[in-house]
C-alpha positions in Angstrom: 0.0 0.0 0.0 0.9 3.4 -0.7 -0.2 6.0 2.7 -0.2 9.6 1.0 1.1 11.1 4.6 0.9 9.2 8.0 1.0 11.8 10.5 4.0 10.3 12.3 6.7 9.2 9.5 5.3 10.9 6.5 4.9 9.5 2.9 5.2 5.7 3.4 5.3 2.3 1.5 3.2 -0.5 3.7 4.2 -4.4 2.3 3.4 -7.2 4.6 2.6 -10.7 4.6 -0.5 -12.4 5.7 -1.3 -16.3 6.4 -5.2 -16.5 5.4 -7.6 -19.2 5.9 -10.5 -19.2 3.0 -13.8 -19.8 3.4 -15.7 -19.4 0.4 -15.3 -15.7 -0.7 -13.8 -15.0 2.2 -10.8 -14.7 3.9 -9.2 -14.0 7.8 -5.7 -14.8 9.6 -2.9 -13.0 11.2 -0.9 -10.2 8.9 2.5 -9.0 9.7 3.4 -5.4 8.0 6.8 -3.1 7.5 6.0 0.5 6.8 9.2 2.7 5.2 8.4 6.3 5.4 10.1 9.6 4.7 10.7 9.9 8.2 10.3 6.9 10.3 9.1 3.3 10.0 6.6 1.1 11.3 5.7 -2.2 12.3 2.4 -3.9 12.5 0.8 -7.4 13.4 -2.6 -7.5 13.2 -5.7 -9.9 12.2 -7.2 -9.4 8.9 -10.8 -10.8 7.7 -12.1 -10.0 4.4 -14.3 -10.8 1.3 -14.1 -10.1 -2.1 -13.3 -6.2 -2.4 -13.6 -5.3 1.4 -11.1 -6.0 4.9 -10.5 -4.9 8.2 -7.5 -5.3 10.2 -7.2 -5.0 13.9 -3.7 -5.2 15.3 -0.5 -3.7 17.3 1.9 -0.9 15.7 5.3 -0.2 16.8 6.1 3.6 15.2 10.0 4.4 15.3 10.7 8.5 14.2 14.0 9.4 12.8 15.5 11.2 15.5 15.9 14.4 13.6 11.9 14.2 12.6 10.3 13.9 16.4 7.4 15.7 15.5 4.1 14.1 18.3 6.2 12.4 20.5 8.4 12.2 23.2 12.0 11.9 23.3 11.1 8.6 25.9 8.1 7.0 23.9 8.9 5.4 20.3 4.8 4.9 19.5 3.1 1.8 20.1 -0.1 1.6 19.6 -3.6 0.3 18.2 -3.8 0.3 14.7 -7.3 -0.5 12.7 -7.3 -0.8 8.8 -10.3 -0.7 6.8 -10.0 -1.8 3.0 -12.3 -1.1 0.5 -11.5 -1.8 -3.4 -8.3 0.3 -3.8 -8.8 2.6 -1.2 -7.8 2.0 2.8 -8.3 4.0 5.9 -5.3 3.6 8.2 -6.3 4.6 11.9 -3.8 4.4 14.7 -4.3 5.3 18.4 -1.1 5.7 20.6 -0.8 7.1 24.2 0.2 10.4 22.6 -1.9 11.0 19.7 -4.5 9.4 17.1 -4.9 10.1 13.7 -6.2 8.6 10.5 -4.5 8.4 7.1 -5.7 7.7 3.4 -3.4 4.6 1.8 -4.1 3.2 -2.1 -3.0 -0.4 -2.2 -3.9 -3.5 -4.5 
């Protein structure tokens, strides 16, 4: 997926992979991500369930900031927090709550 500008680490590329069992259209089983972004990275496990053109995935983030780009947290917290993804066609809301901060970003993936 492609996130136009997480709040945290900017412009980012999200690739993962996921281990899915089927059931007819549908689809659900744990997904490990790596997000590279302009000023940080991310990690995320989470649990994905899906059909067809539509998924949501509930899971943990671990955000790490450059340390010359701290912009939302503290020089003591790297950012781990709760991380929902809802997937529809192309387009996918990111949402991600942290003790700091919470925010939502728009991704295009495939």
């Amino acid at each position: 997926a492609y996130i136009v500008d997480d709040n945290i680490i900017g412009e980012t590329h999200y690739a993962g992979i996921s281990y899915f069992k089927r059931q007819g259209a549908g689809y659900y089983g744990p997904t490990l991500r790596a997000g590279l972004g302009k000023k940080g990275e991310k990690i995320n496990l989470s649990y994905s369930s899906g059909f067809s053109f539509m998924a949501v995935d509930m899971g943990l983030s671990y955000i790490i900031p450059d340390k010359s780009e701290r912009r939302n947290f503290s020089d003591n917290l790297e950012g781990l927090g709760l991380e929902l993804g809802i997937r529809f066609w192309v387009v996918q809301l990111v949402a991600i709550h942290t003790e700091k901060t919470s925010y939502i970003s728009l991704g295009y993936g495939f």
